[in-house]
N, C-alpha and C positions, 0 to 999 in steps of 0.2 A: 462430318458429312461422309457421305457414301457416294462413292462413284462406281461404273463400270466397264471393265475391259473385255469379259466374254461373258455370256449367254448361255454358257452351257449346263448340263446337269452336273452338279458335283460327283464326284467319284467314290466309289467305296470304300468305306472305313477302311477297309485294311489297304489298298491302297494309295493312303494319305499316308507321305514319310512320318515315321514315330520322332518325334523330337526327344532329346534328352529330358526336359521334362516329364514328358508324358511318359518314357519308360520307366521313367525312379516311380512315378507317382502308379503307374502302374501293377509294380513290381509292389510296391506297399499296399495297394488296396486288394492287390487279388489273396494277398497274406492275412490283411484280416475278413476278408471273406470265407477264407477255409479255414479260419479258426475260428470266427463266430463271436457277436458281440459280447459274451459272457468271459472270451479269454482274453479279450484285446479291447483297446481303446483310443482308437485312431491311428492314422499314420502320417509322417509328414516328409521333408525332405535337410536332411540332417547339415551341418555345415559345411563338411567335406563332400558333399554332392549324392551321397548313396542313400538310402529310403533308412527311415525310422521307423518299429513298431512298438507303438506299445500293449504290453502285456501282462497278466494278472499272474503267471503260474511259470516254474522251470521248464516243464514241456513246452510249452508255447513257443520259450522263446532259444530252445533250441531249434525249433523247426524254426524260427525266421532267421539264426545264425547259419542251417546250414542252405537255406534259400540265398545267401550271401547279402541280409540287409542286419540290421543294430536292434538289438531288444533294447527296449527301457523297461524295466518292470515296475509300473502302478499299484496304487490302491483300490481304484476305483474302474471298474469294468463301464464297456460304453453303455448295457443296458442300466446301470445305475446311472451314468450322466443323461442319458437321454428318460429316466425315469423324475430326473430331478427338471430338467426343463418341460418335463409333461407338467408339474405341480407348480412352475410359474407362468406356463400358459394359461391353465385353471382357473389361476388367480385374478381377483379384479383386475381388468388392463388400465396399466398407469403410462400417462402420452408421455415421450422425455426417456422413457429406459429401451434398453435393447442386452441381448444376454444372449453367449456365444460360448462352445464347449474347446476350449482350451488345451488342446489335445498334449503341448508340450510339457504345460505343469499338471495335468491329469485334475482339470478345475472346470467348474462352471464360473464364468467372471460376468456378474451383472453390472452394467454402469447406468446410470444417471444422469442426465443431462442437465443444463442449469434452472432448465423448467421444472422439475422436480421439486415440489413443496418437501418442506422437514420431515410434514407426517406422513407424507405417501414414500420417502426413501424408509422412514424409521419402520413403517408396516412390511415392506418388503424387505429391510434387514431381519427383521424377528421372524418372516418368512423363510429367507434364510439359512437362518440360524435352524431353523426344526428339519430343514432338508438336510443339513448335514455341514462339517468344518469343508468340503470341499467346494463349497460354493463362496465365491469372493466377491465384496463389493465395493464396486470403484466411484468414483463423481467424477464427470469430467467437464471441461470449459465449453462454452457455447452450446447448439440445441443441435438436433437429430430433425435433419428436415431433408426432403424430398431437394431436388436441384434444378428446379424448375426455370425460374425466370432466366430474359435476359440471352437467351441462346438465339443462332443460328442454324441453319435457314427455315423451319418449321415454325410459323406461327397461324395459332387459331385464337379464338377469342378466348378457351380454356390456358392460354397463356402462351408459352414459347418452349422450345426443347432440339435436342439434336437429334439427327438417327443416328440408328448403330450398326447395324447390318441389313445386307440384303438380304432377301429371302423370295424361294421361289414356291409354288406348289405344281407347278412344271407346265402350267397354261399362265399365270398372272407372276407377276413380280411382285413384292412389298416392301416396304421397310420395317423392321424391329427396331423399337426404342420403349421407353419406359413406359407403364401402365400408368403411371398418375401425371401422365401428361395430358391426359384427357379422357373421358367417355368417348363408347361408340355413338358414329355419327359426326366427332369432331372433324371438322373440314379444315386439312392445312395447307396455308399458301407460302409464295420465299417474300412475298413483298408485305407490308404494315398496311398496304389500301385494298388489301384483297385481290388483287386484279389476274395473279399469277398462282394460279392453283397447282397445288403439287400432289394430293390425295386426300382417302378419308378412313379414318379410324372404322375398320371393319370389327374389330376382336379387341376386346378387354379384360385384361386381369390384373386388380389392385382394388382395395386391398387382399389382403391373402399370397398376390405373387406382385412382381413389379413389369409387367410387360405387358404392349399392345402390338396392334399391327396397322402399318395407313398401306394401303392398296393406292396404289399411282394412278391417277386418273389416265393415263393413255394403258396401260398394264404391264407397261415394260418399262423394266429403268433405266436403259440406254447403255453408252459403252460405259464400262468402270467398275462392275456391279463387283468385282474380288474385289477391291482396293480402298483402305479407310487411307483419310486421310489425316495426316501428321501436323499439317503447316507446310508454310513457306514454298508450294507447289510441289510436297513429295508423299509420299502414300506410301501402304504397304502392302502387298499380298497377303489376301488371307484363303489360308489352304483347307480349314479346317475345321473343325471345332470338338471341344473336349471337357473336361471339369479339372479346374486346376489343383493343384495339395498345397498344403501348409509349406511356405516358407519357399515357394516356386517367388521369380521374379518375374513380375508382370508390367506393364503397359498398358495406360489409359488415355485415347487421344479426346480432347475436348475444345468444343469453338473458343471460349470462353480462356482458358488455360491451359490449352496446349496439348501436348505429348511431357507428359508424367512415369512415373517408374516410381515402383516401389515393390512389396511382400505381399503375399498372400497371408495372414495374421489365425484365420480360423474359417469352419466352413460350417453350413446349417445355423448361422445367425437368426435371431427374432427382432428386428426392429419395432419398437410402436411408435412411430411418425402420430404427429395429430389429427391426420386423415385416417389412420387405419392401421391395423399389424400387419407384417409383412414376415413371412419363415422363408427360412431355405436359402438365405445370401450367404453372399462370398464377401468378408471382412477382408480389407486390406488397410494398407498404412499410405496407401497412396491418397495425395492430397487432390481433392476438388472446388470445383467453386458456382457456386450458383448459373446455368449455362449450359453447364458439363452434362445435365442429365440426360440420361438414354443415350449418351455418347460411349462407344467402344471399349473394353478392355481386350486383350489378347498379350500373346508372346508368340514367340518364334511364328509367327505367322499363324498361329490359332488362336479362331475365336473362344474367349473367354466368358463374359460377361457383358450386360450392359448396366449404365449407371444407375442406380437408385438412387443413393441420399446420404446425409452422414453429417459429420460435425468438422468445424474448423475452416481451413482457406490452405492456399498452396504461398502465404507468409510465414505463420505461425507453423503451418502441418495440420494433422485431425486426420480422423477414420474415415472411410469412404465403403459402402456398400454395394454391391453388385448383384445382379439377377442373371444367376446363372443361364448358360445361353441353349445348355440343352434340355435345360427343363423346360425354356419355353417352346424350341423347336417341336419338343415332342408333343408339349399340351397342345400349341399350334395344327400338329402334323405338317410341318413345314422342312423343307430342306437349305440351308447356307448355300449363297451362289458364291464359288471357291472358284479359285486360279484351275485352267487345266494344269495337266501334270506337263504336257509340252506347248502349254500356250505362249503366246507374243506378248511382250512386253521386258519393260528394262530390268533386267539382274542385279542383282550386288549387297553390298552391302548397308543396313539399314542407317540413318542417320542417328548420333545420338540423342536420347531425349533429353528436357530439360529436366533437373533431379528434382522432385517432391520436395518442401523444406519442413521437418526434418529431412536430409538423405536416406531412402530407403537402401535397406540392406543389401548388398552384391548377393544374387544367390549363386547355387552352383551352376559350374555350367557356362557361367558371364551370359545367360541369355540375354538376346537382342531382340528387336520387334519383331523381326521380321524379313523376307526381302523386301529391296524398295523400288518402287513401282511410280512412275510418271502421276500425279493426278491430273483428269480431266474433266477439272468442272466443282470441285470441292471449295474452291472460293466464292463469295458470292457473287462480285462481279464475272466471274465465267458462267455460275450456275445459272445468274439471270438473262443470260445474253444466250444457252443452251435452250431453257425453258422459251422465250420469244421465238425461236429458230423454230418457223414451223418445220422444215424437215424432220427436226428432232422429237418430234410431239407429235399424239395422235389428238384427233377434234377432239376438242373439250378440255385440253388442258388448260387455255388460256381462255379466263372468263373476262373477258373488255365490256366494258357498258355501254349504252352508245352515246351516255352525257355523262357529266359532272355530276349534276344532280340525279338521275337515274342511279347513278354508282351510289352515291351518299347512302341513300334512301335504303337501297338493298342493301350496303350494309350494315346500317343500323339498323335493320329488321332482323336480320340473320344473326346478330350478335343478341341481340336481346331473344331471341328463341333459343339461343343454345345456351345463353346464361341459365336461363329457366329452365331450359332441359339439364342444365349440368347439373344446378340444386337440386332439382327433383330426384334425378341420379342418385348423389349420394346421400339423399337426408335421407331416400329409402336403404340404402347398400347401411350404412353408418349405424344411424338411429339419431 
């Protein structure tokens, strides 16, 4: 969930404190921006805390030695890797793989999921094989699926999902959560009998990206709107937002399982979920669980990502997917409602999370969540007792029937329109 504490316009970029993340990872992307994808091939964040480049040539990586970051020198330049995942997009899409550019072994790593028949992995190995030995291929345990069901507090009859941030356009408020939580048009409420409306899916993108937007039905989201929440009554401030690097430690809050921690693993992922392919995620090792979707990522108090999908549970472990959160901002034209710089609310230090199982990697740095911030209203019993509070709500956020059976009636009408409208949706978007 999302709460909120101020209303104001977020602050300008340069304005937002640089976290130590964000200057390593900064200090490596602006490196291979001036040398250009032909010398270099990625950058990430090394063990000892300082930026990694890697590079094709000795020039190259004496310019990132005397910029003060680590040359690795490759084989393989980005505009080869990114020439090799053009010729696995190309290729017939098989549901069950997803393929990620590997920046620390200078690899394309395609995996497999268990849906993956013998001859559709054996086609894409021989595939492969003719792009070159730097492409790897993996199998891994259970399926590549979306994180839908089973979440709090958004449910529509297109299923169930969390949000993840708020978002303003500087007249309406929104929430950002995932794109395959629904079509536009999906109407979400916090209660299972419809009664307590909370908004409606205005913007969709998925497949292709993983994000939508539900528009509040009063237009404001009330106090809270910096602050995801953790559990256990505690939230964090969020200042900001950014694109993470390789090997940053991150933080995923989810109804369902928590506050998570783990690595950033690779960036510009292709998942093909059985709904659709999805480009341009952020791979991590942090674990999720059915629930979790469209729920939070961030660190030090920047927004991250929001959840897409991925493989495994937070027993075993498994890969988790994210949609970056400024690509959607920008496809949106939307802006992050962030903490002011001297706003109200409690300081300190963040709580720890509960570790991902595998434990994800300590990256540099020891990043934390975040500051931590009172939540008001991220429970459901607060949230539903906020949503009743007419003061707290403009008319029309609470739709009451004025029978039992009047309520019934409507909504079984309204669920069966939107089932039909949601097949219609994507048997046309799909095929």
């Amino acid at each position: 969930m999302v709460t909120r504490a101020v209303a104001s316009e977020p602050p300008d970029a340069s304005a937002v404190p640089r976290t130590y993340a964000a200057s390593v990872a900064g200090t490596g992307s602006d490196l291979v921006a001036r040398l250009g994808a032909s010398r270099t091939a990625g950058s990430w964040i090394g063990a000892d805390g300082k930026p990694v480049v890697a590079v094709t040539d000795e020039a190259a990586a004496a310019e990132v030695r005397r910029a003060g970051a680590e040359a690795k020198m490759v084989d393989h330049s980005m505009d080869e890797l990114n020439s090799a995942t053009s010729t696995l997009r190309s290729a017939p899409r098989v549901a069950g793989t997803a393929w990620v550019m590997d920046y620390r072994s200078n690899e394309i790593v395609v995996r497999g999921d268990s849906t993956v028949s013998a001859d559709d992995w054996s086609r894409m190995t021989d595939l492969a094989g003719d792009i070159g030995g730097f492409v790897r291929m993996e199998r891994t345990e259970g399926t590549f699926t979306t994180r839908l069901n089973g979440a709090l507090p958004l449910l529509s009859t297109a299923g169930r999902c969390s949000a993840g941030f708020n978002v303003t356009d500087g007249q309406r408020d929104f929430i950002l959560t995932a794109g395959h939580c629904g079509p536009d048009g999906s109407v979400w409420f916090s209660d299972t009998r419809g009664t307590q409306q909370i908004g409606q899916t205005i913007k969709q993108n998925f497949p292709g990206g993983d994000f939508s937007l539900v528009q509040y039905a009063s237009g404001d989201a009330g106090a809270g709107a910096d602050v995801v929440s953790i559990g256990e009554g505690k939230g964090v401030r969020i200042t900001g937002a950014a694109d993470p690097a390789v090997g940053q430690r991150v933080f995923r809050s989810g109804s369902t399982s928590g506050l998570r921690d783990g690595e950033v693993t690779a960036l510009n992922a292709t998942v093909n979920y059985p709904e659709g392919t999805v480009t341009g995620l952020i791979e991590t090792n942090v674990c999720a669980e059915p629930g979790d979707s469209g729920g939070p990522m961030f660190s030090e108090g920047v927004a991250l990502g929001v959840t897409s999908g991925g493989s495994g549970d937070c027993n075993a472990g498994g890969t988790t997917f994210f949609q970056p959160v400024t690509k959607a901002l920008a496809a949106l034209d939307m802006k992050l409602i962030v903490a002011a710089q001297n706003g109200s609310g409690q300081q300190g230090a963040s709580p720890a999370p509960s570790a991902s199982a595998p434990q994800g990697a300590v990256s540099p740095g020891d990043a934390s969540p975040g500051s931590s911030a009172p939540v008001t209203g991220a429970d459901a019993a607060t949230l539903l007792s906020r949503l009743a509070d007419p003061k707290n709500v403009g008319p029309g956020l609470l739709v009451i029937a004025g029978s039992l059976v009047a309520l019934a009636a409507t909504r079984f009408i309204r669920a069966e329109q939107d089932r039909k409208a949601y097949r219609r949706y994507y048997s046309a978007t799909w095929g």
